[in-house]
C-alpha positions as CSV (number, residue, x, y, z in Angstrom):
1,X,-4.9,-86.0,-23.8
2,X,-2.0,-84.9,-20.7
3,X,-1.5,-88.4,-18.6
4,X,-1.5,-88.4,-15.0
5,X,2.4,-88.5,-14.9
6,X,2.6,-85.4,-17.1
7,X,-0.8,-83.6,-15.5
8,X,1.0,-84.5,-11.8
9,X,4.2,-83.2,-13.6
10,X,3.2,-80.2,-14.5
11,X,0.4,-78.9,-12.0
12,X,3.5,-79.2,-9.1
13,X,5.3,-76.1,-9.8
14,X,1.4,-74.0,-9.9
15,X,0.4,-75.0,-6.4
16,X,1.5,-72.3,-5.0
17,X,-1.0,-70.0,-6.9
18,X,-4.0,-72.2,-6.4
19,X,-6.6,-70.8,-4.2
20,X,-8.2,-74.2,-3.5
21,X,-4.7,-75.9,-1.8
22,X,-2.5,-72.6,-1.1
23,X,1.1,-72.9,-1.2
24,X,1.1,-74.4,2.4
25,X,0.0,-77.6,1.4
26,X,3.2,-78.7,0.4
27,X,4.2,-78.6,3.9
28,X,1.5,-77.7,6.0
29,X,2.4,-78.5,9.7
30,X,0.4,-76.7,12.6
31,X,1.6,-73.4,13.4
32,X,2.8,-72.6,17.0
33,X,2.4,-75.7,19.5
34,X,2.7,-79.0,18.1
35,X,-0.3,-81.7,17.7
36,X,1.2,-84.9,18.9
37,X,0.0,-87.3,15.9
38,X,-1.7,-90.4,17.5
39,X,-0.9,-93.9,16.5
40,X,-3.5,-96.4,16.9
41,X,-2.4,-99.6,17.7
42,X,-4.6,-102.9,17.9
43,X,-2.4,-106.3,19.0
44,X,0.6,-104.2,19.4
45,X,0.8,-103.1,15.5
46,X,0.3,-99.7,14.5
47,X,-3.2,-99.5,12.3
48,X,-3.7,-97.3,9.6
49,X,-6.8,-95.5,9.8
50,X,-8.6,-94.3,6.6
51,X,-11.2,-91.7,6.7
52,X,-13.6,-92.0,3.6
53,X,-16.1,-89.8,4.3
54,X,-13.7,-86.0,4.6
55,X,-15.2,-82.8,2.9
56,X,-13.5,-80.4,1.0
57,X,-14.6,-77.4,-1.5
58,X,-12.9,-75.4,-4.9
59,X,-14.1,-71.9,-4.4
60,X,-13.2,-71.3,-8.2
61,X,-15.0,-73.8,-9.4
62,X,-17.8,-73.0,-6.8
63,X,-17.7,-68.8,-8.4
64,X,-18.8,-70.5,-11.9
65,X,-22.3,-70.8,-10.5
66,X,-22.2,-67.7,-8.2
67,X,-21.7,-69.4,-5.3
68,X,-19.0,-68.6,-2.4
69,X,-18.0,-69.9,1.1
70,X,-19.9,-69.5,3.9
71,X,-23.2,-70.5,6.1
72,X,-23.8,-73.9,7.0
73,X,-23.8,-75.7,3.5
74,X,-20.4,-74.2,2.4
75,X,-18.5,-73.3,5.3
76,X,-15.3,-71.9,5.4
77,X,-13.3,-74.7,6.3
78,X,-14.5,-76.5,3.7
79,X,-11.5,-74.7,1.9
80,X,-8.3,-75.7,2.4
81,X,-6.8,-72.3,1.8
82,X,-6.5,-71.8,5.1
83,X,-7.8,-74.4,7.1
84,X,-5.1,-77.1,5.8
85,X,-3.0,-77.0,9.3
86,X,-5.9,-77.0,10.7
87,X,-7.4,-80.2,9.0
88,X,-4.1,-81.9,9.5
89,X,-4.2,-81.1,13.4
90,X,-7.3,-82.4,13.8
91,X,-6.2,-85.4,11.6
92,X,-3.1,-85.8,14.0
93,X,-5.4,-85.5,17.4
94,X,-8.2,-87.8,16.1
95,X,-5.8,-90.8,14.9
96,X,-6.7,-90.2,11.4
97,X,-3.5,-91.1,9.0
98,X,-5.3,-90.0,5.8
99,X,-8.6,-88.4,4.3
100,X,-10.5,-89.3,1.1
101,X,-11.8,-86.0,-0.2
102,X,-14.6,-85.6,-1.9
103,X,-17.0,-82.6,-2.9
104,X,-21.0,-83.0,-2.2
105,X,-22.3,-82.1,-5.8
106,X,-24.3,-78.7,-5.9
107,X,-23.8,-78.6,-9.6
108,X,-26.6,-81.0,-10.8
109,X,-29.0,-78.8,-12.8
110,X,-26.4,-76.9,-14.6
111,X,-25.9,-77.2,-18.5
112,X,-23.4,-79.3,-20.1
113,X,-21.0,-76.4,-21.1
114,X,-20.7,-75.2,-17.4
115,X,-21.2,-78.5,-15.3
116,X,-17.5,-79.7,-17.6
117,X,-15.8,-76.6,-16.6
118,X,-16.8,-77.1,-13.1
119,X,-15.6,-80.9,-12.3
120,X,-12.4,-80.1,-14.2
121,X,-11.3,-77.5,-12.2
122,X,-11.9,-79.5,-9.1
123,X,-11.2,-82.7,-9.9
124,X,-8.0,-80.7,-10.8
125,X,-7.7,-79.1,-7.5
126,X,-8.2,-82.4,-5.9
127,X,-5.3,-83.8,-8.0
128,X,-2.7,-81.4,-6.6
129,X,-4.4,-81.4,-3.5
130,X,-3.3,-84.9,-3.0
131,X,0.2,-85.0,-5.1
132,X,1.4,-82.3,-2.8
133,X,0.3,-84.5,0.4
134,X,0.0,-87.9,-0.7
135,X,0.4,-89.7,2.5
136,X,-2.3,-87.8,4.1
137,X,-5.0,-87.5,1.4
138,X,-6.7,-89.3,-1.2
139,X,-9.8,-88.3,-3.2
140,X,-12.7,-89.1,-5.3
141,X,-13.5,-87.4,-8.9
142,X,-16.5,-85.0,-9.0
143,X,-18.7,-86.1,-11.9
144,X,-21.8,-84.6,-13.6
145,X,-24.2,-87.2,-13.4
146,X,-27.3,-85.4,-14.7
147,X,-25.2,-85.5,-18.2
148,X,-24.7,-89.4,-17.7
149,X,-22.1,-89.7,-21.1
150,X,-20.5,-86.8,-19.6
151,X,-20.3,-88.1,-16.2
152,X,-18.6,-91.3,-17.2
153,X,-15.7,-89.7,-19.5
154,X,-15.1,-87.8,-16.0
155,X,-14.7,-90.5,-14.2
156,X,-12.7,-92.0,-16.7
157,X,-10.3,-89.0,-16.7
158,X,-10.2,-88.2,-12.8
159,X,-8.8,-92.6,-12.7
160,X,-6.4,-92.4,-15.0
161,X,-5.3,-88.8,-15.7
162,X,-5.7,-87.4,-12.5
163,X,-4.7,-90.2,-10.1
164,X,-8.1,-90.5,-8.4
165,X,-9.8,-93.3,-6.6
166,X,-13.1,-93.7,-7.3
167,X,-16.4,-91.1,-7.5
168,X,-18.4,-89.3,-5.4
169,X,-22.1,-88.8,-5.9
170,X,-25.1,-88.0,-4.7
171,X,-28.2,-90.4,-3.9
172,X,-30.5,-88.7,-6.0
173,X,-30.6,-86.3,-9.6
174,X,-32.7,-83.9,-9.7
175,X,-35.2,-85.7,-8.7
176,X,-34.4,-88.8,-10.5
177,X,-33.4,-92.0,-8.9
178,X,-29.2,-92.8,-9.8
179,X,-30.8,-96.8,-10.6
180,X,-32.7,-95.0,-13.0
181,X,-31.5,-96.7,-17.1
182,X,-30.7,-92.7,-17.7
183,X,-27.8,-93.4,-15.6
184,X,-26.5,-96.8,-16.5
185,X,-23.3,-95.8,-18.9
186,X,-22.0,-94.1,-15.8
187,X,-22.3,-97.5,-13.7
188,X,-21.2,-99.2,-16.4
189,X,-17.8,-97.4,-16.3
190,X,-17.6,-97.6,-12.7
191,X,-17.9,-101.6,-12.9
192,X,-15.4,-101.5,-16.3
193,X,-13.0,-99.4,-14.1
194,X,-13.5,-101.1,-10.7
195,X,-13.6,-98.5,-9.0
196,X,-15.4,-97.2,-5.5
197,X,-18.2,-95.1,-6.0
198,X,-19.3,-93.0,-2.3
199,X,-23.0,-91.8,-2.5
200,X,-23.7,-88.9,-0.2
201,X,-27.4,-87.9,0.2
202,X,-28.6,-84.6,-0.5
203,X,-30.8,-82.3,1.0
204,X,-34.0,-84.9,0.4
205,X,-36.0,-82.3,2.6
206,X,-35.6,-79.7,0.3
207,X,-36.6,-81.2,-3.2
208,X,-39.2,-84.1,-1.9
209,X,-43.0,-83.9,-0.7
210,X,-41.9,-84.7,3.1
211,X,-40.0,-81.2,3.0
212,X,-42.7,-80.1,5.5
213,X,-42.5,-82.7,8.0
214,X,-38.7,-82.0,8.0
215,X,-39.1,-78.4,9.4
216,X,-38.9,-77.4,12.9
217,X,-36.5,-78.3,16.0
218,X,-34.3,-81.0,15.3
219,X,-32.0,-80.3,12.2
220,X,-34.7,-82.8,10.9
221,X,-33.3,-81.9,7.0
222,X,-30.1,-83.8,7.8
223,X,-31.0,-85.8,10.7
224,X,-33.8,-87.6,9.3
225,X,-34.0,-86.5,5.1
226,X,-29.8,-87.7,4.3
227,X,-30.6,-91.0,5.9
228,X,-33.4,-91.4,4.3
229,X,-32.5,-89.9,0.8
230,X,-29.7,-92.9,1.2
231,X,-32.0,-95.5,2.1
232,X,-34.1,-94.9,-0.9
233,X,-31.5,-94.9,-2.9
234,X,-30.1,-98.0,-2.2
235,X,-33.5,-99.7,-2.4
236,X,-33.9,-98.3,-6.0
237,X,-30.1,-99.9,-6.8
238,X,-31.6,-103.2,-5.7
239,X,-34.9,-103.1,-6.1
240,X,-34.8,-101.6,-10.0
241,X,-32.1,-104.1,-10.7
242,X,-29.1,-101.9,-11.6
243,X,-26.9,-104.4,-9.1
244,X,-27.9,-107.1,-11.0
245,X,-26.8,-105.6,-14.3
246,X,-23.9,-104.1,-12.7
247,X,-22.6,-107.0,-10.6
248,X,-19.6,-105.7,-10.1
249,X,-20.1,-102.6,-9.2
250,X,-18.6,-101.0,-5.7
251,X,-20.9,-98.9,-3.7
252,X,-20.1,-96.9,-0.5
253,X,-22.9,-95.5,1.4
254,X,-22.4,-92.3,3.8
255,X,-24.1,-92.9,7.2
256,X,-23.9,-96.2,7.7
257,X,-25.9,-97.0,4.9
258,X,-29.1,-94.9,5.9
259,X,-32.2,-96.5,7.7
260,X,-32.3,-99.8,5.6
261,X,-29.2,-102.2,7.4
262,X,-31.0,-101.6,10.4
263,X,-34.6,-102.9,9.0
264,X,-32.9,-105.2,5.9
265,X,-35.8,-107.7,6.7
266,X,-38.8,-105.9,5.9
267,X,-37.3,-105.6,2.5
268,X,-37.3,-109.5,1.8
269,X,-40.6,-109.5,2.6
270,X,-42.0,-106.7,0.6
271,X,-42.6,-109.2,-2.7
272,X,-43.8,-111.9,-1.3
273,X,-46.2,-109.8,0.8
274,X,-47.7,-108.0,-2.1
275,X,-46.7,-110.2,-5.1
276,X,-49.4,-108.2,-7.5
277,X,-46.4,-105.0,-6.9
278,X,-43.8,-107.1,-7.9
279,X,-44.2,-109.4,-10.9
280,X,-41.4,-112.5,-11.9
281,X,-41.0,-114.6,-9.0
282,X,-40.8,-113.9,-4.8
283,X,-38.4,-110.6,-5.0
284,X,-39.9,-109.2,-8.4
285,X,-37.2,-109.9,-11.3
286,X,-34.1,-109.7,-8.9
287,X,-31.8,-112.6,-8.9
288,X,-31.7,-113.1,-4.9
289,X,-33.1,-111.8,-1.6
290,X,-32.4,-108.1,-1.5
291,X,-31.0,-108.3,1.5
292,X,-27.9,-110.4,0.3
293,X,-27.3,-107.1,-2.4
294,X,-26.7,-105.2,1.1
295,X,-24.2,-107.1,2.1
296,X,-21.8,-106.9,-1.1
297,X,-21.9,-103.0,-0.4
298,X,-19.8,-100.9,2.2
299,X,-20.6,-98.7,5.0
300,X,-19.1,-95.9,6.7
301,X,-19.2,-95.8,10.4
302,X,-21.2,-92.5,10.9
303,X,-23.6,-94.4,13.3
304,X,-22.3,-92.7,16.9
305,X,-22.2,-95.2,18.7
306,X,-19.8,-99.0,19.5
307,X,-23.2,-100.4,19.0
308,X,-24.8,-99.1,16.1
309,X,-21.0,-100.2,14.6
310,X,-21.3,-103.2,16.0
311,X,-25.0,-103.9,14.3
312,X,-23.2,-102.9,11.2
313,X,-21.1,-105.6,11.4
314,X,-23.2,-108.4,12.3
315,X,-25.5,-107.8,9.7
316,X,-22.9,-107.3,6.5
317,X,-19.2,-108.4,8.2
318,X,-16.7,-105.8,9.5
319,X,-15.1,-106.0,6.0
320,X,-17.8,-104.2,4.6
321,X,-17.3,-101.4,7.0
322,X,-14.8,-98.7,6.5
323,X,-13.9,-95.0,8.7
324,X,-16.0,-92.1,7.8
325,X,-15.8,-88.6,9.9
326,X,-17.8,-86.1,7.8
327,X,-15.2,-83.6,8.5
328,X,-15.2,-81.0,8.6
329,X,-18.8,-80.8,9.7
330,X,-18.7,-81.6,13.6
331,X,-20.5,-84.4,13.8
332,X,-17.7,-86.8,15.6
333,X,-14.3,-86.6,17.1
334,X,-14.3,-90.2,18.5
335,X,-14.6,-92.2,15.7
336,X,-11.5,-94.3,15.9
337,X,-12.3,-94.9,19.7
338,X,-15.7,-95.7,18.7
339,X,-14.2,-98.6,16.3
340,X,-11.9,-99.7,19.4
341,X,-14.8,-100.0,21.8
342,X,-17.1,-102.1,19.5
343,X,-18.3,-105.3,21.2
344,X,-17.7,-108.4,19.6
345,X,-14.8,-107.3,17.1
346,X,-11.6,-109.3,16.4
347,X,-8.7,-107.7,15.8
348,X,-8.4,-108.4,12.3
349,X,-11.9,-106.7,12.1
350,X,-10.3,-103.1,13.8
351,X,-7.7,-103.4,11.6
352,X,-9.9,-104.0,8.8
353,X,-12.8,-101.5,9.5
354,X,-9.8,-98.7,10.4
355,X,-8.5,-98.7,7.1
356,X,-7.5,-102.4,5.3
357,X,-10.8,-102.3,3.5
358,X,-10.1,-99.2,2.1
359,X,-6.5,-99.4,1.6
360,X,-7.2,-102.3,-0.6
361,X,-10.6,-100.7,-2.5
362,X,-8.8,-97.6,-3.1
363,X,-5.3,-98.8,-4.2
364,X,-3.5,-97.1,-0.6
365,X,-0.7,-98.7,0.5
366,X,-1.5,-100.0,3.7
């Protein structure tokens, strides 16, 4: 098997043919006028901010299924083709010093044979995406997580052959619940490899029985169904034990974790409420409240608001928390001021939530 020194080696003199990065990668700088790159600074020390929650797409690896660019699930700057000065400009006006990449899977319910050729090729791409920028981007592998085997030899590779910092998957599998035992040699590696694994919902709206109540005005399919697809997800990890198993696993959450940090409670209560649901002792077989599993998890700040950060932090600690932007979808171009005007916050905890808790989780130097 090529190591990462000779894959990095020998992928740098092909980036300029590679329709995912295009040659101006290597040097991308906004064309024309000049986007002053902000420094944030808390206690008069320049902070590195860390965005872990940046999207990104491989077009060829995309074409294997028959899919292209375009519309509102693949948009075209999504492709770093040509929206790379772009993505750095925006980067430079927002305060943001690097991204973490990552791909939302739409390649679940393909068949072995093509689901391998389709997380090589990107978890490629995002290889030399990041060796030709290193200070500015990061990335975690793609992995085929309905082939579970299959998913962990990926995420095996994508460590330690192509240079990448974790996984990035999505809160459900066709259907199937990722705490289900199906899925357990992929945690497994993740713990052996200590690793970060980011879950990103999916459309819940669109495979689930709520998928009516989701229509109408509202965007309700994101709005409400990704939260929720995360919460439920999350519930399962604890709930179905996999944490327990897997004690030393590390989970990011898009979203701020879904619905469930803001109602943690309820979920301590559940058992003990309706013991005959949950048989072993006063939270079913788990070894503590469910409630303390939340807060050995991290969060990304996609809340909106000083507050809702702030309620993130007071339920789990700020070190828990960590940057996330969902760019290039528009939801936020405040973020980093949002982290600055959170109530309550020490400055170790801006520094921290900016980007020190994931500089040290994903191995960035700081």
């Amino acid at each position: 098997m090529t190591n990462r020194r000779e894959f990095l080696g020998s992928s740098a003199g092909a980036l300029a043919g590679l329709a995912f990065v295009g040659c101006d990668l290597l040097a991308a700088r906004p064309a024309g006028a000049q986007v002053r790159r902000r420094e944030t600074i808390v206690s008069g020390r320049r902070a590195k901010v860390i965005d872990v929650h940046a999207h990104c797409a491989v077009p060829e690896a995309m074409a294997l299924m028959g899919l292209k660019l375009g519309g509102p699930t693949f948009r075209p700057d999504l492709h770093m083709t040509s929206a790379v000065a772009q993505r750095i400009a925006a980067m430079d006006a927002q305060g943001i010093d690097m991204e973490v990449l990552s791909i939302n899977p739409y390649w679940y319910k393909q068949e072995r044979d093509v689901a391998e050729k389709i997380i090589q090729l990107q978890n490629e791409k995002l290889a030399e995406a990041c060796a030709a920028q290193p200070d500015r981007f990061v990335a975690f592998a793609s992995v085929a997580l309905q082939h579970p085997d299959l998913a962990a030899q990926q995420l095996e590779d994508g460590v330690k052959k192509y240079g990448l910092r974790g996984a990035a998957i999505g809160g459900s599998v066709n259907g199937q619940e990722i705490s289900d035992p199906k899925f357990h040699p992929f945690w497994a590696k993740a713990e052996q490899l200590g690793v970060l694994v980011f879950i990103h919902p999916q459309a819940t709206g669109a495979t689930t029985e709520i998928a009516g109540r989701l229509k109408g005005n509202g965007y309700l399919s994101n709005v409400i169904g990704f939260p929720l697809e995360t919460t439920l997800a999350l519930s399962h990890l604890i709930f179905e034990g996999t944490l327990d198993r897997f004690p030393g696993l590390k989970i990011c959450s898009a979203h701020g974790g879904g619905f469930l940090p803001s109602y943690a409670g309820r979920s301590d209560w559940g058992c003990s409420t309706r013991p005959d649901l949950c048989p072993g002792g006063p939270h079913g077989p788990l070894k503590k409240k469910p409630s303390e599993y939340l807060a050995q998890m991290y969060y990304d700040t996609m809340v909106f608001s000083p507050e809702g950060i702030r309620h993130l932090a007071a339920e789990f600690g700020a070190n828990q928390l960590m940057v996330g932007t969902d760019y290039p979808f528009p939801w936020t171009k405040t973020m980093v001021d949002e982290v600055l005007a959170t109530p309550g916050l020490s400055d170790a905890d801006r520094v921290a939530i900016l980007g020190g808790t994931a500089a040290k989780l994903l191995g960035i130097r700081a």
